[in-house]
N, CA, C and O atoms as a Tinker XYZ file with bonds, in Angstrom:
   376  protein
     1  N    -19.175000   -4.059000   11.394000    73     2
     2  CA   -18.360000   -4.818000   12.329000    64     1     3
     3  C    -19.130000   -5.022000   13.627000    63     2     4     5
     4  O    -20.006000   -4.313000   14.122000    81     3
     5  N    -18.502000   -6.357000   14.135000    73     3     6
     6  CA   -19.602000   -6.677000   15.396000    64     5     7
     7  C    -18.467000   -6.253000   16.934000    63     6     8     9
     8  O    -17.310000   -6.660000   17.038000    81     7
     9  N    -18.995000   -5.603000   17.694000    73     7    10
    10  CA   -18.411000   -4.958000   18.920000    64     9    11
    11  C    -18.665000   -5.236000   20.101000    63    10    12    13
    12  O    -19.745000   -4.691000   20.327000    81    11
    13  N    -18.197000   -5.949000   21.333000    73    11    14
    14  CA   -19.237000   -6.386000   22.453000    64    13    15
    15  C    -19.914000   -4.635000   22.903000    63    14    16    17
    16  O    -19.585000   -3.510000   22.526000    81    15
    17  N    -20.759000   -5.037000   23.674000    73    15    18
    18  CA   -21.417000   -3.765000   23.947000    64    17    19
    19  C    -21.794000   -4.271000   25.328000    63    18    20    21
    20  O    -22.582000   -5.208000   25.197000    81    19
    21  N    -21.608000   -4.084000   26.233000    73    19    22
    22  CA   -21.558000   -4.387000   27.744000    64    21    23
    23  C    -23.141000   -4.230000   28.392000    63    22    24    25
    24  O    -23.730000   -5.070000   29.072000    81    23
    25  N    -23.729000   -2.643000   27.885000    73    23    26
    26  CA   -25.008000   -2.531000   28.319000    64    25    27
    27  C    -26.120000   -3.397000   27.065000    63    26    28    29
    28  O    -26.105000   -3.331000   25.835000    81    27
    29  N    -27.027000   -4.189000   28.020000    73    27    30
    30  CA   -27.639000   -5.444000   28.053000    64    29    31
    31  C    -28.885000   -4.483000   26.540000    63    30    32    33
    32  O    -28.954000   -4.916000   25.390000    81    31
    33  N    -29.684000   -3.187000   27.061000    73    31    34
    34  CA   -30.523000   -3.220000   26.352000    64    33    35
    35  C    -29.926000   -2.720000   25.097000    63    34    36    37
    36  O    -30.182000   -3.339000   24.064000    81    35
    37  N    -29.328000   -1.903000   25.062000    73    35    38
    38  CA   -28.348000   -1.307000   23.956000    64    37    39
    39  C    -27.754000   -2.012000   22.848000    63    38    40    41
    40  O    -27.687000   -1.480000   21.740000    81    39
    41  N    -27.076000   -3.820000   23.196000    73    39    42
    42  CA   -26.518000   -4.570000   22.959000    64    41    43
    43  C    -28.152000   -5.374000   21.987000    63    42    44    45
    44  O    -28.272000   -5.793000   20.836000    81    43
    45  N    -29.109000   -5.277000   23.121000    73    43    46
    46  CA   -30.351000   -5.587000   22.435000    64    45    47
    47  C    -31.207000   -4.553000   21.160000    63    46    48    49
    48  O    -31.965000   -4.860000   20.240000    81    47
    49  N    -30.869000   -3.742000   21.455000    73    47    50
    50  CA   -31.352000   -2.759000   20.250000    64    49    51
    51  C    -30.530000   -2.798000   19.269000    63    50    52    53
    52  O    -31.081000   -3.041000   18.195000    81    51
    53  N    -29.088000   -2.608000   19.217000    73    51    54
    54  CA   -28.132000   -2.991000   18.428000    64    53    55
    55  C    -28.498000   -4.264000   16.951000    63    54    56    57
    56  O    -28.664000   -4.264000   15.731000    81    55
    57  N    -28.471000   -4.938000   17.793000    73    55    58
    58  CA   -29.092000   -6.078000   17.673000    64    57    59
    59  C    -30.104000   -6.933000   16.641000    63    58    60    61
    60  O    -29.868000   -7.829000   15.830000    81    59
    61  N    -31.462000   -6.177000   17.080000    73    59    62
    62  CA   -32.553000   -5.896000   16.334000    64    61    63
    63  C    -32.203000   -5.105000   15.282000    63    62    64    65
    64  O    -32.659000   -5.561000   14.233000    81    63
    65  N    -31.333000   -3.711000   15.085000    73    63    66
    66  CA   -31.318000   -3.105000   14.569000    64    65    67
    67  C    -30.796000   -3.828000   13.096000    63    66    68    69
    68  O    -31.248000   -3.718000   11.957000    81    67
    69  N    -29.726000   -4.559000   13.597000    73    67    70
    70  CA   -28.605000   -5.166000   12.393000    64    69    71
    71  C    -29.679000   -6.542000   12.138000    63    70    72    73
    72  O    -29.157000   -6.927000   11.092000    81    71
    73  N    -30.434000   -7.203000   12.300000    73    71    74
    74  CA   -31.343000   -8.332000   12.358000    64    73    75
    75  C    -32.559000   -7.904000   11.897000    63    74    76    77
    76  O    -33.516000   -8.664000   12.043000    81    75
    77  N    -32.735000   -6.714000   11.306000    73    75    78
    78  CA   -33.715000   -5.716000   10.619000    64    77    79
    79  C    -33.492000   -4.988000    9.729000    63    78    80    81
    80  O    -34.463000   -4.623000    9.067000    81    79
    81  N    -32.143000   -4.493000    9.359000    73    79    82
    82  CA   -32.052000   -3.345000    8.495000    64    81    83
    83  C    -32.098000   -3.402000    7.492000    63    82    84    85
    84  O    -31.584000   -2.547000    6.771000    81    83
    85  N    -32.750000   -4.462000    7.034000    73    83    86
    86  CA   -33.032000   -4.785000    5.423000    64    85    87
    87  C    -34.530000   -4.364000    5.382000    63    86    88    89
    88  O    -35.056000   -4.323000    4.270000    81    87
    89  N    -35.315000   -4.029000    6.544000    73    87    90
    90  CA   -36.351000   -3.900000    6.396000    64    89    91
    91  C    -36.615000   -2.008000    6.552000    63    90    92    93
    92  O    -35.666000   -1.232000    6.437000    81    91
    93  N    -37.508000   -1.713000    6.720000    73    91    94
    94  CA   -37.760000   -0.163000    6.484000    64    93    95
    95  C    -38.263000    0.065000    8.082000    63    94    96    97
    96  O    -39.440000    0.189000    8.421000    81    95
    97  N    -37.275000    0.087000    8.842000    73    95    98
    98  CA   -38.017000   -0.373000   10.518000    64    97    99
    99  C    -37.190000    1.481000   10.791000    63    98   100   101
   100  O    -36.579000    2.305000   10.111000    81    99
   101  N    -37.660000    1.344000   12.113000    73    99   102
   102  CA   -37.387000    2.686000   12.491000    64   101   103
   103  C    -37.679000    2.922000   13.799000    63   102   104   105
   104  O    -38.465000    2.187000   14.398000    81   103
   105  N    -37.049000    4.024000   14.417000    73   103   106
   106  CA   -36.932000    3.716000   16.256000    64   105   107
   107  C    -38.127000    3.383000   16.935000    63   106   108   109
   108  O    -38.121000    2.918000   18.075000    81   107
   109  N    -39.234000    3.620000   16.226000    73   107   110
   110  CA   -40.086000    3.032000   17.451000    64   109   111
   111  C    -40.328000    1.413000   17.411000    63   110   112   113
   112  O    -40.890000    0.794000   18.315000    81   111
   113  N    -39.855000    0.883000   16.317000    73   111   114
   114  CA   -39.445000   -0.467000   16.605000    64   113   115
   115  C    -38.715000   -1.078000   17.177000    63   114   116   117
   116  O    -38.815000   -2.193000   17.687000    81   115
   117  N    -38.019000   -0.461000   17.134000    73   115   118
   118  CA   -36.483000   -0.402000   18.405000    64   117   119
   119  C    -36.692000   -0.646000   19.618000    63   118   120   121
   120  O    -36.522000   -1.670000   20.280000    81   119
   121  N    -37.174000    0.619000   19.940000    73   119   122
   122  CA   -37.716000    0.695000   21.189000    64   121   123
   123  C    -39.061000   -0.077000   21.647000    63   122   124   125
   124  O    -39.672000    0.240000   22.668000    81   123
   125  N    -39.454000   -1.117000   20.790000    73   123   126
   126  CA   -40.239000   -2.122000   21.213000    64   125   127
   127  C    -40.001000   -3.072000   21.682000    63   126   128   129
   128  O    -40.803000   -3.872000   22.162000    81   127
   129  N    -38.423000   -3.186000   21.609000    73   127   130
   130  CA   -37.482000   -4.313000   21.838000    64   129   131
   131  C    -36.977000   -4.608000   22.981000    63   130   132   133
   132  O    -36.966000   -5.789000   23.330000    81   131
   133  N    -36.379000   -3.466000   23.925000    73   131   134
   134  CA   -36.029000   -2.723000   24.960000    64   133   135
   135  C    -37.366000   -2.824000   26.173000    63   134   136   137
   136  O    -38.577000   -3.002000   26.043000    81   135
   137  N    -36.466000   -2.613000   27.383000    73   135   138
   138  CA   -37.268000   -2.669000   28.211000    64   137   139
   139  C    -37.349000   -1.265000   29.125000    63   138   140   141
   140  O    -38.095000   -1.271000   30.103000    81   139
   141  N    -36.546000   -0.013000   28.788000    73   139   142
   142  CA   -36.341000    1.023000   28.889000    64   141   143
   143  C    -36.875000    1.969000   28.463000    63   142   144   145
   144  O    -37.311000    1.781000   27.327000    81   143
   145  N    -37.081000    3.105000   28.932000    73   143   146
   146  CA   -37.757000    4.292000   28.650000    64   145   147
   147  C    -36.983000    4.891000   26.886000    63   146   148   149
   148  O    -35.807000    4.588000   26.679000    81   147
   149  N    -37.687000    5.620000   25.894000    73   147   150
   150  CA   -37.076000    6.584000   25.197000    64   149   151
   151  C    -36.039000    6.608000   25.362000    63   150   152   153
   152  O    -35.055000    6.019000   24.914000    81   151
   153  N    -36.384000    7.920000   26.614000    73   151   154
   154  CA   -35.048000    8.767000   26.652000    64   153   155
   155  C    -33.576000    8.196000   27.260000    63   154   156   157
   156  O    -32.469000    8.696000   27.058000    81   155
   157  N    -33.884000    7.035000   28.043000    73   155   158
   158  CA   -33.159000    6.178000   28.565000    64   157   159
   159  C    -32.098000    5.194000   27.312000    63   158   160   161
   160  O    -30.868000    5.230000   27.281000    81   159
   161  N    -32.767000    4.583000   26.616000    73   159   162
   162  CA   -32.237000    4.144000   25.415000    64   161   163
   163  C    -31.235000    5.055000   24.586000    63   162   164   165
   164  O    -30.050000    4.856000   24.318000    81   163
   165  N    -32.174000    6.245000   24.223000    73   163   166
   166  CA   -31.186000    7.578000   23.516000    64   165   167
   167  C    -30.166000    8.038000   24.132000    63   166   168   169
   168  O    -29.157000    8.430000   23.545000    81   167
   169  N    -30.321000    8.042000   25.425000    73   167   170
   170  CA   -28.978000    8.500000   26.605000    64   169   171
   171  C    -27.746000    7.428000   26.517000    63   170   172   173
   172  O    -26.534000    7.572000   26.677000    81   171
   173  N    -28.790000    5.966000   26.101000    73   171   174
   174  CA   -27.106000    4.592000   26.890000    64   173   175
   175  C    -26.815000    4.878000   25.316000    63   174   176   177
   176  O    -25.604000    4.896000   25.098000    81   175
   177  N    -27.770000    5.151000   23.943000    73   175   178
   178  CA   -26.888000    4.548000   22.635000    64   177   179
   179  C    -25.891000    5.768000   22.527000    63   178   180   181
   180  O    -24.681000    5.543000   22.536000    81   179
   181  N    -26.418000    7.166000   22.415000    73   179   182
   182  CA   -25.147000    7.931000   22.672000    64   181   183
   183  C    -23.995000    8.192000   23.311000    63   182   184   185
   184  O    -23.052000    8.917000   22.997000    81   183
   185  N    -24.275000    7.203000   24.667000    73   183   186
   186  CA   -23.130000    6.902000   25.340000    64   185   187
   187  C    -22.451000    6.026000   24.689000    63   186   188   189
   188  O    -21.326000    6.123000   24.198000    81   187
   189  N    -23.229000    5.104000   24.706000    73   187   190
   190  CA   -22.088000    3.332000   24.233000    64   189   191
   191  C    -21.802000    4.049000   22.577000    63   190   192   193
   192  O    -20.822000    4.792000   22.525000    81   191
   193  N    -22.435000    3.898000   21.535000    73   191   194
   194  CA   -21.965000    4.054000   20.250000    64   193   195
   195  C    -21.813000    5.383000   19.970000    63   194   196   197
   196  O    -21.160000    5.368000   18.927000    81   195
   197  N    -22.019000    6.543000   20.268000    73   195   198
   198  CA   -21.663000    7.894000   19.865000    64   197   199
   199  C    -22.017000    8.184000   18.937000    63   198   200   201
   200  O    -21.339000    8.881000   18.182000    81   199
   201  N    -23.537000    7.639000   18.568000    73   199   202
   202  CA   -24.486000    7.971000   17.108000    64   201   203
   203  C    -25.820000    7.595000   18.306000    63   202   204   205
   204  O    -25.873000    7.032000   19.399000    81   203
   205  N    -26.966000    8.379000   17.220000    73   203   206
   206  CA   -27.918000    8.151000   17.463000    64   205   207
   207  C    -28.826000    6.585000   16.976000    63   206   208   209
   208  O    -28.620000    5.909000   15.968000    81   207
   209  N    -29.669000    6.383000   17.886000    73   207   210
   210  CA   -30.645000    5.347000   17.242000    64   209   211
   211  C    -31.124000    5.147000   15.658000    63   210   212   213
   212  O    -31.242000    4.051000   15.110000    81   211
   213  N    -31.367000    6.403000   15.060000    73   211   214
   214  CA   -31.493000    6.771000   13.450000    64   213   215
   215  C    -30.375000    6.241000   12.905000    63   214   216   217
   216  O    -30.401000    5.363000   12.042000    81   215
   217  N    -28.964000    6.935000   13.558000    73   215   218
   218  CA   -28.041000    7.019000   12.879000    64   217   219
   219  C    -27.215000    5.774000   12.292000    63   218   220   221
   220  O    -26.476000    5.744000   11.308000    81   219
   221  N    -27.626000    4.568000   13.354000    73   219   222
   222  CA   -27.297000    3.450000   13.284000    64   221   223
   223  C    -28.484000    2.601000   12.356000    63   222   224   225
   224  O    -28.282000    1.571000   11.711000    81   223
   225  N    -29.232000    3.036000   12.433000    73   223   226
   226  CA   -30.653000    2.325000   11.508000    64   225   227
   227  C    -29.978000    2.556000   10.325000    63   226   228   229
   228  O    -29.893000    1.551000    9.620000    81   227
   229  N    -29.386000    3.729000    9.809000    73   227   230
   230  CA   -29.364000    4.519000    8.878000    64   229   231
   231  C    -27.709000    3.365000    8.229000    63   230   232   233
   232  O    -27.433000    2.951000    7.103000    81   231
   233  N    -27.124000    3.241000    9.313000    73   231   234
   234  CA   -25.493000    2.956000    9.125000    64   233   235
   235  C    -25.858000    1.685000    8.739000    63   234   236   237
   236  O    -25.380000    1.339000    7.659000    81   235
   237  N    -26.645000    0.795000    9.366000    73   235   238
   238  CA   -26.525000   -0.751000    9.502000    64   237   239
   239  C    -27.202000   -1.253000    7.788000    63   238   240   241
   240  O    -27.100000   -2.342000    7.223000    81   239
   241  N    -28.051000    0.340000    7.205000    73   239   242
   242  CA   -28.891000   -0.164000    5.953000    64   241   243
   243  C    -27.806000    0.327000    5.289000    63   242   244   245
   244  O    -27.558000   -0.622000    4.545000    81   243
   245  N    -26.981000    1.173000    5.047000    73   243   246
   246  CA   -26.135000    1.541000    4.582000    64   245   247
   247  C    -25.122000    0.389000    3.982000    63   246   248   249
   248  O    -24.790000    0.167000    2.818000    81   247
   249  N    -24.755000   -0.262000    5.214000    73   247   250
   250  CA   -23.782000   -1.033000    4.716000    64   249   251
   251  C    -24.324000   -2.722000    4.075000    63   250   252   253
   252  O    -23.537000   -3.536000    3.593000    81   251
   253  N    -25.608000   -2.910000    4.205000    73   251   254
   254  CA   -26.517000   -3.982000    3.771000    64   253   255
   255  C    -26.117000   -3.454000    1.746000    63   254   256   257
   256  O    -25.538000   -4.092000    0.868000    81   255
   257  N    -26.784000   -2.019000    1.729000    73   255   258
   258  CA   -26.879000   -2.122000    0.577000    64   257   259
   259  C    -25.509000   -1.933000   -0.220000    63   258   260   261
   260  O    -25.404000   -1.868000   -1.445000    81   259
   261  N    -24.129000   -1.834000    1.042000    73   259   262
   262  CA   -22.610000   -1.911000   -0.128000    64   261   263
   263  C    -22.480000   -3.009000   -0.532000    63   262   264   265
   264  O    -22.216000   -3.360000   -1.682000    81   263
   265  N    -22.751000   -3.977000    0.873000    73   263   266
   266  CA   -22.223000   -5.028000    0.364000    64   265   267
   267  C    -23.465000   -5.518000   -1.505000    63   266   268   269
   268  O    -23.194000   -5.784000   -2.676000    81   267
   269  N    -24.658000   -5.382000   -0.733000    73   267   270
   270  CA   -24.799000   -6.188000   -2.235000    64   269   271
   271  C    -24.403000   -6.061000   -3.521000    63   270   272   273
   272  O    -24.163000   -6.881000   -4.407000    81   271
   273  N    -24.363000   -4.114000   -3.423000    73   271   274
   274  CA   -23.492000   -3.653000   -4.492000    64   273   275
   275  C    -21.933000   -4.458000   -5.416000    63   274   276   277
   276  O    -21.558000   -4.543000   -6.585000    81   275
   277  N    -21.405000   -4.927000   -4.007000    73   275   278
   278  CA   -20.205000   -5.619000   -4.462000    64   277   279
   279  C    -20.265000   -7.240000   -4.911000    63   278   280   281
   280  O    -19.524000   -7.936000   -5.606000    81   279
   281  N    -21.399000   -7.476000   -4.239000    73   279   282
   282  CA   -21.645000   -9.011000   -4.431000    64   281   283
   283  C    -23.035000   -9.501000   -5.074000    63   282   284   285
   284  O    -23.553000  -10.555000   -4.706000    81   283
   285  N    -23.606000   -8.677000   -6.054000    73   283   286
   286  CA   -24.838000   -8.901000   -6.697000    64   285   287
   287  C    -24.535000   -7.712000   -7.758000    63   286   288   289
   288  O    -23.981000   -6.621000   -7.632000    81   287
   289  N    -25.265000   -8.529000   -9.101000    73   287   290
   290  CA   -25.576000   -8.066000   -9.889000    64   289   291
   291  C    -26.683000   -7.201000  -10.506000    63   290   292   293
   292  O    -27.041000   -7.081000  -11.678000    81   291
   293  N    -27.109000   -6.646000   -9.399000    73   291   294
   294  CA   -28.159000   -5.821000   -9.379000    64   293   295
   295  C    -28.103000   -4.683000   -9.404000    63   294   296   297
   296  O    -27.414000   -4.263000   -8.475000    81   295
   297  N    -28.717000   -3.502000  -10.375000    73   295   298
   298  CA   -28.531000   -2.566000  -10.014000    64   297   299
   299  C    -28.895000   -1.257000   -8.726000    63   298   300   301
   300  O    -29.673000   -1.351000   -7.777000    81   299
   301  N    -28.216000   -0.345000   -9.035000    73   299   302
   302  CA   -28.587000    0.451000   -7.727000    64   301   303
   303  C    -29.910000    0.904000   -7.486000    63   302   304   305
   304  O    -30.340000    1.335000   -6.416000    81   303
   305  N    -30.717000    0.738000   -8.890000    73   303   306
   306  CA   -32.260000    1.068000   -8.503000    64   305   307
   307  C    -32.971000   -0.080000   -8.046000    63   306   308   309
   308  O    -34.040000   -0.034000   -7.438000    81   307
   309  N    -32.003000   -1.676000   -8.527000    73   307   310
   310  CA   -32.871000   -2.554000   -8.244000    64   309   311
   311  C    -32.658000   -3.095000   -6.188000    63   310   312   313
   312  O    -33.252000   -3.626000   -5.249000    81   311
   313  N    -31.758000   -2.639000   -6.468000    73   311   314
   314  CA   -31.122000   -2.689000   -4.682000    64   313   315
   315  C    -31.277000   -2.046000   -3.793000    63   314   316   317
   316  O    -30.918000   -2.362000   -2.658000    81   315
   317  N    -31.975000   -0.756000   -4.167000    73   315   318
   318  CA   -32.791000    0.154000   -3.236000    64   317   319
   319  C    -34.327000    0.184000   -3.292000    63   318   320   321
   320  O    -35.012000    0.945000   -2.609000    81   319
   321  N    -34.982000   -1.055000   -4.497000    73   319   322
   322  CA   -35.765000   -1.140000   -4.433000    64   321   323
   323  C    -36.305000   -2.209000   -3.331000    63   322   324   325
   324  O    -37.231000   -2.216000   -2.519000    81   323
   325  N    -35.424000   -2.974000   -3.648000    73   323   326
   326  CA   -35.302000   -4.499000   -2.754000    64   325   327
   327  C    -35.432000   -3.719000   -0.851000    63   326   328   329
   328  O    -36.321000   -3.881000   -0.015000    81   327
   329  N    -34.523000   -3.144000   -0.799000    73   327   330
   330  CA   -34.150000   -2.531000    0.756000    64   329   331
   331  C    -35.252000   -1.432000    0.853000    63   330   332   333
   332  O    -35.292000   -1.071000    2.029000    81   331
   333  N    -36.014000   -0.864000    0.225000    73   331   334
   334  CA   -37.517000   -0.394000    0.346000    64   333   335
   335  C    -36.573000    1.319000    0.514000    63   334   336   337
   336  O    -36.978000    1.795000    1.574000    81   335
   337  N    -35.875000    1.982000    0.075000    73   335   338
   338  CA   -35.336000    3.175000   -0.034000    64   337   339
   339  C    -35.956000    3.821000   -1.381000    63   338   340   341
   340  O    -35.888000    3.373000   -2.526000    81   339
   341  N    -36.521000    4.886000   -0.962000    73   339   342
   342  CA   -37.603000    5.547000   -1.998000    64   341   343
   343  C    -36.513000    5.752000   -3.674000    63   342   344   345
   344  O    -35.313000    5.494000   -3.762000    81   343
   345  N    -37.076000    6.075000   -4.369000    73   343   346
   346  CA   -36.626000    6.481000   -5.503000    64   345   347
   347  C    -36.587000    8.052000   -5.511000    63   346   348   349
   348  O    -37.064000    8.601000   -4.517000    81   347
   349  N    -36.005000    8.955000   -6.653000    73   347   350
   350  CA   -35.386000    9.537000   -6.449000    64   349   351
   351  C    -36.566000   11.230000   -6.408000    63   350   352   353
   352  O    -36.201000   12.386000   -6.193000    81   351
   353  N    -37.693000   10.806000   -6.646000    73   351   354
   354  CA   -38.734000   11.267000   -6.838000    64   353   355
   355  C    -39.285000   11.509000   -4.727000    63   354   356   357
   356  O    -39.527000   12.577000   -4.165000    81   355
   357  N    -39.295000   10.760000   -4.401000    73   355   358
   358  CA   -39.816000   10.448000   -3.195000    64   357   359
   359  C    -38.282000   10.640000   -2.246000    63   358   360   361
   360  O    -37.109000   10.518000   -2.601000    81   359
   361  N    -39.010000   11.055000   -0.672000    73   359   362
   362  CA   -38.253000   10.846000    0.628000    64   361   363
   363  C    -38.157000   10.044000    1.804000    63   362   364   365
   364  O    -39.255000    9.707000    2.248000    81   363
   365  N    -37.198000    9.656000    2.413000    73   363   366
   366  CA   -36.776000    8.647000    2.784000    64   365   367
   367  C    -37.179000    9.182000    4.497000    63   366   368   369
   368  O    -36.735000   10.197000    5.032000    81   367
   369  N    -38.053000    8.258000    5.066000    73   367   370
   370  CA   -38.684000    8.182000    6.538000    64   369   371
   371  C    -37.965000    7.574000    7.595000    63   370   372   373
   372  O    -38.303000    6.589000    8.252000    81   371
   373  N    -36.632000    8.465000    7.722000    73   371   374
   374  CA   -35.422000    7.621000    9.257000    64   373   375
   375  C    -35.994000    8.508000   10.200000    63   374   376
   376  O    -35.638000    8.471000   11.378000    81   375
């Protein structure tokens, strides 16, 4: 779901995040986006969303791969292959 988010870089990381999460991206991409320090970013996203930067990387791929589940005929190995999520052998780099 889409939420206004008042703070400008946050709203911008947000952003990127959901405009990426099909890809295998991860906070320091994030924070390439931003014009703010680290710890500055980690301070406004735990303020504004009450998850971490990961956690939302993590949420936004999450829900990429329900929906296709519901709306593609693909299976779950072929849909985590597509979204670059390791197999079951291998671990996953958030």
């Amino acid at each position: 779901s889409i939420q206004a988010i008042q703070d400008t870089e946050v709203a911008r990381a947000v952003r990127f995040i959901r405009d990426n999460a099909y890809r295998p991206i991860q906070v320091d991409d994030v924070l390439r986006q931003v014009t703010i320090s680290r710890r500055t970013l980690y301070d406004r996203f735990t303020q504004v969303l009450g998850r971490s930067i990961s956690a939302e990387i993590r949420r936004q791929r999450v829900e990429i791969v329900s929906k296709s589940l519901l709306t593609t005929h693909d299976t779950i190995a072929q849909i985590a292959y597509k979204y670059g999520f390791p197999g079951p052998d291998r671990t996953v780099d958030f």
